[in-house]
C-alpha positions as CSV (number, residue, x, y, z in Angstrom):
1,X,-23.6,12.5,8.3
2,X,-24.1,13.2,4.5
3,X,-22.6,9.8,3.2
4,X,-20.6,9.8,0.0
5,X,-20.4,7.0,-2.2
6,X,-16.1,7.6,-2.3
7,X,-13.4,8.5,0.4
8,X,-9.5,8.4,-1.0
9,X,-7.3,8.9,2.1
10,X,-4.0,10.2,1.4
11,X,-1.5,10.0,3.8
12,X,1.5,12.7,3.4
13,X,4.9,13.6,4.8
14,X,7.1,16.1,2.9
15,X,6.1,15.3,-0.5
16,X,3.8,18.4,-1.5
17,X,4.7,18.3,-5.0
18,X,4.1,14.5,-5.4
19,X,1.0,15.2,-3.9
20,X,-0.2,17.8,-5.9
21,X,-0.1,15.8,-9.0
22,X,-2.0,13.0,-7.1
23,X,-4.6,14.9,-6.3
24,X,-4.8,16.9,-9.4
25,X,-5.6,13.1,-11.0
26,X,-8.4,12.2,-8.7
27,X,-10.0,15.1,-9.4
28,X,-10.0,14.1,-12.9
29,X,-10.8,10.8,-12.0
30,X,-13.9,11.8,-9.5
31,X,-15.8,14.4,-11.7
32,X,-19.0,12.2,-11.9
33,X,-18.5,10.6,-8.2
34,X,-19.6,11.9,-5.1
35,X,-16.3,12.1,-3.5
36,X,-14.2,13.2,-1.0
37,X,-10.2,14.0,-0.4
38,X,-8.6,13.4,3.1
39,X,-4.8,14.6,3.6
40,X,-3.3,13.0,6.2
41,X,-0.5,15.0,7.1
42,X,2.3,13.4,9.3
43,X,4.0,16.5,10.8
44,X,5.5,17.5,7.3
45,X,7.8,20.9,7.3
46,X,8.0,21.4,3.8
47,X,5.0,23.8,4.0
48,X,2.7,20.8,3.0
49,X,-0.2,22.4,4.5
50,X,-0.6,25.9,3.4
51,X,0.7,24.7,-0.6
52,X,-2.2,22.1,-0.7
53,X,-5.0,23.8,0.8
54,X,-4.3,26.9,-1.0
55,X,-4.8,25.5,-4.0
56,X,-6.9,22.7,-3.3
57,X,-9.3,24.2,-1.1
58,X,-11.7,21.7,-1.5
59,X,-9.7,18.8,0.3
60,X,-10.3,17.7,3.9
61,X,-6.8,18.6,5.7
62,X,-6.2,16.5,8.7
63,X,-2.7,17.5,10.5
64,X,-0.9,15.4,12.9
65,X,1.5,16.6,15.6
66,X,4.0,13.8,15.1
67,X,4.8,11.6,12.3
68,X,2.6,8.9,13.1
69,X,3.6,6.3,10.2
70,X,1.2,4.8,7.5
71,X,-0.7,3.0,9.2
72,X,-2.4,4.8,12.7
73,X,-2.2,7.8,10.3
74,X,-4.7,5.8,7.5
75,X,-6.6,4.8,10.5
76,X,-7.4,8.6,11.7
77,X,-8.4,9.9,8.2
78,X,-10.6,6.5,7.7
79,X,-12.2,7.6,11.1
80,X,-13.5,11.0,9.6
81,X,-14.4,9.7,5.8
82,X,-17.8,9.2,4.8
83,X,-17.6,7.2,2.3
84,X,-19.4,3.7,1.3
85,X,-16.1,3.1,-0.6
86,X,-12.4,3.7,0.5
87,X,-9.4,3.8,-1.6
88,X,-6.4,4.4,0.5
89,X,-4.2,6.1,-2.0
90,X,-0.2,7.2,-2.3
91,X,1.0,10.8,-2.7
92,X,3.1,9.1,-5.6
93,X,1.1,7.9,-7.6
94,X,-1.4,9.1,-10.8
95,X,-4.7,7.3,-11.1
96,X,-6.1,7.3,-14.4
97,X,-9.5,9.0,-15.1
98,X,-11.3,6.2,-15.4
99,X,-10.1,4.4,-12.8
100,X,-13.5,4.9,-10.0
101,X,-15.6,4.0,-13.2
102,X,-14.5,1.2,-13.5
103,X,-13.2,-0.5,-10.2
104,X,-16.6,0.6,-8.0
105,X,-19.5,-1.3,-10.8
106,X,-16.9,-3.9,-10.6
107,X,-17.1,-4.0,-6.4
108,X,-20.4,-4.1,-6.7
109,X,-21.2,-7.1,-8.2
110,X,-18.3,-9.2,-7.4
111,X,-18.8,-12.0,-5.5
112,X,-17.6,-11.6,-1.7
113,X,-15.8,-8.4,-2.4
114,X,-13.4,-7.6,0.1
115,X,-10.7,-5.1,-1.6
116,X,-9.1,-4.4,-5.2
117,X,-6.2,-3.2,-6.6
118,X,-4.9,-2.6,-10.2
119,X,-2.3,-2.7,-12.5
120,X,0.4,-0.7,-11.1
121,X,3.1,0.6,-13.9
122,X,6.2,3.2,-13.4
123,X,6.4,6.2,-14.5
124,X,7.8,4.8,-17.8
125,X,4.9,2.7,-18.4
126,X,6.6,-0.5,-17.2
127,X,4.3,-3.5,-15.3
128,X,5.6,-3.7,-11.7
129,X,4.8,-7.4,-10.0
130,X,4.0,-6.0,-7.1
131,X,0.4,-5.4,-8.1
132,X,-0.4,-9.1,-7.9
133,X,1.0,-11.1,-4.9
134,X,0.5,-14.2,-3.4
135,X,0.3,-14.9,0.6
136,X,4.0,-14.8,1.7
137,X,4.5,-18.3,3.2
138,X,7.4,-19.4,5.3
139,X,9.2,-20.5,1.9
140,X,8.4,-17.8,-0.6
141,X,9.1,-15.3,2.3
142,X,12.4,-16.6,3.0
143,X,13.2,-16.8,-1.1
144,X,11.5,-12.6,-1.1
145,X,14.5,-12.0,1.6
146,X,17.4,-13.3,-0.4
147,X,16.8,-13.8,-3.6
148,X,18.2,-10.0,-4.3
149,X,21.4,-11.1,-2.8
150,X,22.2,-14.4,-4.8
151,X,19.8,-14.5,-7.8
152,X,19.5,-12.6,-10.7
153,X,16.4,-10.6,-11.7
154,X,14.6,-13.8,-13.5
155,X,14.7,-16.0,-10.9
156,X,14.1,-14.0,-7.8
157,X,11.4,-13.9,-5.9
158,X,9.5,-16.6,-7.9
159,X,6.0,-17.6,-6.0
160,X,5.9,-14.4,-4.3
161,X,4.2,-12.7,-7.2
162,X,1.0,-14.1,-8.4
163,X,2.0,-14.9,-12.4
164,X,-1.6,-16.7,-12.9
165,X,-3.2,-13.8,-13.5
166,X,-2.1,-11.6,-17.0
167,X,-1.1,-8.2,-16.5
168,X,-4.6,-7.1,-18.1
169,X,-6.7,-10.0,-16.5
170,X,-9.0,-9.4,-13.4
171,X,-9.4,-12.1,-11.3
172,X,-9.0,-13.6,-7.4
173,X,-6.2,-12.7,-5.6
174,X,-5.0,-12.9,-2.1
175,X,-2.4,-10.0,-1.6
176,X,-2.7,-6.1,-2.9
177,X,-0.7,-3.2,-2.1
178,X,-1.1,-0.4,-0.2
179,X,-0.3,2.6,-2.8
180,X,-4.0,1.3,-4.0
181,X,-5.8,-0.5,-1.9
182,X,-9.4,-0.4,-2.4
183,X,-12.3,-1.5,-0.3
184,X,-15.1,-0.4,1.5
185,X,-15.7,1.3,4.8
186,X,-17.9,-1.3,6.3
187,X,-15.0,-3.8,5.6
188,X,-12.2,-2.1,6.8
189,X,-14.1,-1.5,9.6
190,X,-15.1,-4.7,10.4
191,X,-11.2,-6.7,10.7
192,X,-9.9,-3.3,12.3
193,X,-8.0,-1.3,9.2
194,X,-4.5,-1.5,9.5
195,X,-2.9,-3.2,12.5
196,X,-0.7,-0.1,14.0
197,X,1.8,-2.0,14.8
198,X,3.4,-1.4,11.5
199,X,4.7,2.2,11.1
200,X,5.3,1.7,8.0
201,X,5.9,-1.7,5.3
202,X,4.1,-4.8,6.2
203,X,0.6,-3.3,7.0
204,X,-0.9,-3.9,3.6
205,X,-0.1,-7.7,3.4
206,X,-1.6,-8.0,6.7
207,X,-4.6,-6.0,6.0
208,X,-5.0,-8.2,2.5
209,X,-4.6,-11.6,4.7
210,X,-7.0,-10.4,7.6
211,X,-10.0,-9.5,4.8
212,X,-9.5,-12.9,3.4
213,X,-9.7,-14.7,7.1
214,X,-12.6,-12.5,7.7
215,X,-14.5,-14.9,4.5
216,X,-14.0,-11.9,1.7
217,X,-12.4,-11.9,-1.7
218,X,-9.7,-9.5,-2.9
219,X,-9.4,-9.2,-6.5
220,X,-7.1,-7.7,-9.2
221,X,-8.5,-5.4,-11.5
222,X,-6.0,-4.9,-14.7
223,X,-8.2,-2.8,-17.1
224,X,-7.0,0.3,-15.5
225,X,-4.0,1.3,-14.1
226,X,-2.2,3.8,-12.1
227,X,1.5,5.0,-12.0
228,X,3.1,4.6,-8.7
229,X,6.9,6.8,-8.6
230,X,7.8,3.8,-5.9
231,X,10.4,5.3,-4.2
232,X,9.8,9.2,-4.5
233,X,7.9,9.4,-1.5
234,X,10.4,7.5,0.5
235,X,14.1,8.6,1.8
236,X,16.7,5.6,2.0
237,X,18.0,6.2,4.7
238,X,19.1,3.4,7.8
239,X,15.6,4.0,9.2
240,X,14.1,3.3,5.8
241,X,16.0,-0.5,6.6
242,X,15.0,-0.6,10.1
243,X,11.1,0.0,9.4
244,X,10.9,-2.3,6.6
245,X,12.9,-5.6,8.2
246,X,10.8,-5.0,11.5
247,X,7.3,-5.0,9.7
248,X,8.6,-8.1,8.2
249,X,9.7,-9.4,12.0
250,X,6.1,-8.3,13.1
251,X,3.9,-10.2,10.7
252,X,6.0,-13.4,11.1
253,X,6.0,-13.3,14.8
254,X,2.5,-12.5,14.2
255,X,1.5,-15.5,11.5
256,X,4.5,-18.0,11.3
257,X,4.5,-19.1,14.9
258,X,4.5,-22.8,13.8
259,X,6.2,-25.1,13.3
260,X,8.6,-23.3,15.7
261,X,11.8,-24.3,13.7
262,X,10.9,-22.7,11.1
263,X,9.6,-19.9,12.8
264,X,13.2,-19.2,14.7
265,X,15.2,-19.8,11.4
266,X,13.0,-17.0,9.7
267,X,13.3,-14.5,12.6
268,X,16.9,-15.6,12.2
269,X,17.0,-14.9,8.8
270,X,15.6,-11.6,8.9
271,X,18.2,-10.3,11.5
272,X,21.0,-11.8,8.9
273,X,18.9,-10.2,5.8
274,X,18.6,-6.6,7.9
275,X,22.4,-6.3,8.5
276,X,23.3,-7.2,5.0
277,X,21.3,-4.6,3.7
278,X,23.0,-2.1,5.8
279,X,26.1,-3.1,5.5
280,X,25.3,-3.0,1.8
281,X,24.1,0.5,2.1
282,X,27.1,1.7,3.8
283,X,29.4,0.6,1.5
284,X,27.4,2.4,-1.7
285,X,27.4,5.6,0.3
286,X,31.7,5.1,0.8
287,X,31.6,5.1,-2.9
């Protein structure tokens, strides 16, 4: 095996013109890298396939029979990377060209580096929290579920974002996301990638938490950026609300096992959270 010193792994379904641009940025961003691209394609039938290898000859195209979800689909396309370094990457989103110049100097000296992300903006250049979080405890998990519902946009959500850090700063933190989650293949290796029980939502906090057990140090990294389109890649649909409250059902049955009050009146909560938001949902689309 002819090891490279950077694998992205980009996992696909339906989105070829998302994915295009994405990949048209990592080019940019790996001209002086010994890189690789890995499409992971989850049984899209948009014509995916024959678009992005046509003109992108270059990437490694992996197809799947069967949409497999995020995370056994990441898994696979790790499995056939040869990189030192991993960045499992969005089709919605734009890296910035200097991006891998920075971020893999940076992972080599830092102290007990276990994974990296960066500052994450929208397509109109606008911060987005999510690019920071803290470990989602019983209590800022329960506040993450309902503060949308009875708070207003100030107040929500407080603790669940990690507001120690500046926007710009680098610095220790424990949760990343998975549009950009950076790491190396040794590590992910190591605490087992993503946990497939997730098809899709949930498997980055876990995979954040588990490379912290396992005695690393994930870290924010806000001199560069990257602009996720959250949302364009996803259709809101009721299985959009299904996949999303049963990744959170997974990891707390998974971490939040005690004390076992608590551990009831969350699962609780989340069944009360996940029929709200589709009755929500229903009533928009009457509209």
């Amino acid at each position: 095996m002819n090891l490279k010193q950077l694998s992205i792994i980009i996992v696909n379904y339906n989105v070829k013109d998302l994915l295009k641009n994405c990949i048209q940025s990592c080019l940019h961003a790996i001209k002086t890298i010994d890189a690789e691209i890995i499409i992971v394609d989850n049984n899209s039938n948009d014509g995916s396939k024959e678009f992005i290898t046509r003109v992108f000859p270059q990437v490694k195209w992996i197809q799947n029979s069967a949409n497999l979800g995020f995370s056994k689909a990441n898994n696979i396309g790790v499995s056939y990377s040869k990189g030192n370094y991993l960045l499992i990457l969005n089709p919605d989103t734009i890296v910035k060209p200097d991006v891998f110049e920075k971020i893999i100097p940076f992972a080599e000296h830092a102290k007990k580096f276990g994974a990296l992300g960066v500052r994450i903006t929208d397509e109109h250049n606008q911060y987005r929290p999510e690019s920071k979080r803290n470990y989602p405890n019983p209590k800022n998990t329960f506040d993450k579920l309902f503060s949308q519902l009875f708070f207003s946009k100030s107040k929500k959500s407080k603790g669940y974002y990690n507001t120690e850090l500046g926007e710009y700063d680098i610095g220790k933190v424990e949760i990343l996301t998975g549009c950009f989650f950076f790491t190396t293949k040794k590590i992910y290796t190591e605490v087992g990638g993503f946990d497939e029980s997730y098809f899709m939502y949930g498997e980055d906090i876990d995979l954040s938490y588990t490379i912290l057990k396992a005695g690393y140090q994930n870290y924010y990294y806000g001199k560069t950026s990257i602009i996720h389109y959250k949302g364009a890649a996803t259709k809101i649909d009721k299985s959009y609300y299904k996949n999303f409250y049963n990744a959170m059902e997974i990891f707390v049955r998974k971490y939040f096992k005690k004390p076992f009050i608590m551990y009831i009146f969350l699962l609780f909560g989340l069944k009360i959270r996940y029929y709200l938001a589709l009755l929500i949902f229903s009533m928009q689309r009457k509209k």
